[in-house]
N, C-alpha and C positions, 0 to 999 in steps of 0.2 A: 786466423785461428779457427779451426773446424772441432766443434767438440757435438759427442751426441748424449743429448737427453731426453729422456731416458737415457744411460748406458746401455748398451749392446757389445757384449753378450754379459754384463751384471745383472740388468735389470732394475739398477739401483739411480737414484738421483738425486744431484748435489745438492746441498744445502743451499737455502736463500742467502744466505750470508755468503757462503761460498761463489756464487752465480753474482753477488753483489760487488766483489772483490775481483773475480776475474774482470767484469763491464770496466770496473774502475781501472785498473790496469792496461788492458787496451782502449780508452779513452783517451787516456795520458800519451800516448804513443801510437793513438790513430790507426789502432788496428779494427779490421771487419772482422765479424765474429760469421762465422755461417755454423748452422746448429742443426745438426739433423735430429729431428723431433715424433719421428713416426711411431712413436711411444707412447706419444703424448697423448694425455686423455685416458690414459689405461694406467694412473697412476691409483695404485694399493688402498688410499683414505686419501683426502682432498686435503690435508693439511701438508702434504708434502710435495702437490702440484707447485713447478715454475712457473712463472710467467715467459710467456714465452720471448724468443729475442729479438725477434722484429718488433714487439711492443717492448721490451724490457730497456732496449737499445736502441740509439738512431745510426747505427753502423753494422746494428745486428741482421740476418738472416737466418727468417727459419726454412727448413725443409720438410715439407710435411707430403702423406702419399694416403689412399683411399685403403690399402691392402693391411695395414696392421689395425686403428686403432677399428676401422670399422667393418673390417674381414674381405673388402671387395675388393680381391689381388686380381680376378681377371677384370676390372675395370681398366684399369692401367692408369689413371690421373691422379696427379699432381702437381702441386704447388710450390711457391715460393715466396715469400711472404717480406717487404722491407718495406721502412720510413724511407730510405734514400733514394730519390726519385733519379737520382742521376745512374746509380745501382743497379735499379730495375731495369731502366734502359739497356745498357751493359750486358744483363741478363738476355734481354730480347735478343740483343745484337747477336749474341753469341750461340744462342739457341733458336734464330729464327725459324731455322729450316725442319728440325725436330719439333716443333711447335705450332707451327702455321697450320695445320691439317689436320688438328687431334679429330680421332674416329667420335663422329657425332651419337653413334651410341653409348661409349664410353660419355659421354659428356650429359648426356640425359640418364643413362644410371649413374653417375654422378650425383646428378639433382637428386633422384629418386632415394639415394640412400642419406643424404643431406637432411631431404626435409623429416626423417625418421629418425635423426642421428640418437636424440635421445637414449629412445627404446633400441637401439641396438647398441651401443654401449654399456648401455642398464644390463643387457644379457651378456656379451661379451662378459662385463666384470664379474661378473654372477658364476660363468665359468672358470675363469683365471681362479679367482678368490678359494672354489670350490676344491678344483686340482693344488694350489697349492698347500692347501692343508693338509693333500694325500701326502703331498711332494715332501713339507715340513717335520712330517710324522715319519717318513719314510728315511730323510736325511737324519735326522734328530735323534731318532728315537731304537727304529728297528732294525737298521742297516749304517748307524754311528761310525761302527768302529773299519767302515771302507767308503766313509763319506763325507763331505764338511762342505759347507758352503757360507756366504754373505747374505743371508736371506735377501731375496729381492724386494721392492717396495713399488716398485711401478712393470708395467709390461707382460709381457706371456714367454718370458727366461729367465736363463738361470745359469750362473756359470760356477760349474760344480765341480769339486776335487777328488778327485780319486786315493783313495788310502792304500792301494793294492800293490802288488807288484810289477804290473805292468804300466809304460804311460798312456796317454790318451789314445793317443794313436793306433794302441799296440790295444785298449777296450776296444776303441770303434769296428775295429775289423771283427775281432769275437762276438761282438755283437749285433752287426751288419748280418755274420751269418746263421745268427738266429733271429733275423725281422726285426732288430730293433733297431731306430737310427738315433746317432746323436754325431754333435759335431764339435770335432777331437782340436784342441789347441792353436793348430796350424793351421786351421780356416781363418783364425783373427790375426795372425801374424804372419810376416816373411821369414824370422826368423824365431824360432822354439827356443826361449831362453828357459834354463834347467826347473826355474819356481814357477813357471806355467805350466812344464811339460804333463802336469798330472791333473791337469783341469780341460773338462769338455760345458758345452752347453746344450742342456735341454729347454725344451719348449714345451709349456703347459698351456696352452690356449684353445686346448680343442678337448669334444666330449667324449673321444676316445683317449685320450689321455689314463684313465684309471684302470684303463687293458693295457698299456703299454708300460704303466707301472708294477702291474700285475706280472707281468714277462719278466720284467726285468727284475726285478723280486726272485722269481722263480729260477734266472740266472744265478745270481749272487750264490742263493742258496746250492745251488750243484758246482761249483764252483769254490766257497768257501773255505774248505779244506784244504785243497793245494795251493791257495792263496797263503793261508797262513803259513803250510810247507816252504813255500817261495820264499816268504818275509824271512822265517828261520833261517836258513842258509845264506842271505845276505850279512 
């Protein structure tokens, strides 16, 4: 079973009772859980952090990478995390050859952002936290009635509904060519079923973030009118 917590692209994460209920399930039937976790650690308030499933579980696997919770995507390292020694093996076997060689600077900025991990998560969240209250203001409040979401609770996304006339897909491009990106539906599935088709995911995890909500604002707004034209004539 592969699930990810955090969610991606919600943002959102399961209940302990929830995560207690699935363990128990594939327990009974001997199933591995592998859990991509790269999330993890960027959860919204601490009463809603998992434990993770390599500890949670003795058949669980986590997946964890330096690039989200602690910003160093060009480090390139990562891990993998199990109780099952026979597991990890497995893992080795299968990945010897991607593995054997990791670039030793990556491995020492590795250490180097580890032993700080604190203080840069302390900032990380500081930022998330900050953008989305622009984010929640902006969904919620000013821009309501062409927008809805699940409010997130862990992570730097957010996967957002569009109320307009066009679907995701048919935003991304209009707004691709005004500098803004987001990513339209079909980036999380093969196939676009109709209750997704109007949902894209932004990402709030960086200090430019409140200029690109800025933009996008200033879209809606020249825009708005033949949107509601469009809706009429439907």
């Amino acid at each position: 079973l592969i699930l990810k917590e955090p969610y991606n692209p919600g943002g959102i994460v399961m209940s302990a009772e929830l995560q207690t209920e699935v363990i128990a399930i594939c327990r009974e039937h001997g199933i591995t859980i592998l859990c991509d976790e790269v999330y993890r650690l960027l959860e919204h308030c601490d009463d809603v952090q998992l434990e993770s499933m390599a500890n949670a579980y003795e058949k669980g696997i986590s997946a964890v990478t330096m690039s989200k919770p602690w910003g160093g995507c060009g480090i390139t390292i990562g891990w993998l995390a199990c109780k099952d020694k026979a597991m990890v093996q497995k893992l080795v076997d299968v990945q010897y050859f991607g593995t054997s060689c990791v670039s030793r600077a990556s491995e020492i900025q590795g250490r180097m952002v580890l032993r700080v991990s604190g203080t840069i998560l302390r900032e990380r969240l500081s930022i998330i936290l900050s953008n989305k209250t622009l984010l929640q203001d902006f969904i919620e409040k000013r821009y309501k009635d062409w927008f809805d979401w699940r409010r997130p609770n862990a992570g730097a996304i957010a996967f957002v509904k569009f109320k307009g006339p066009w679907t995701s897909a048919e935003l991304g491009k209009h707004l691709a060519a005004s500098g803004i990106s987001i990513k339209p539906a079909y980036c999380f599935t093969d196939v676009v079923v109709e209750e997704l088709d109007d949902y894209f995911r932004v990402g709030f995890g960086e200090r430019k973030m409140p200029l690109a909500l800025d933009a996008l604002g200033k879209f809606v707004d020249a825009h708005e009118e033949s949107w509601v034209a469009a809706l009429a004539e439907k």
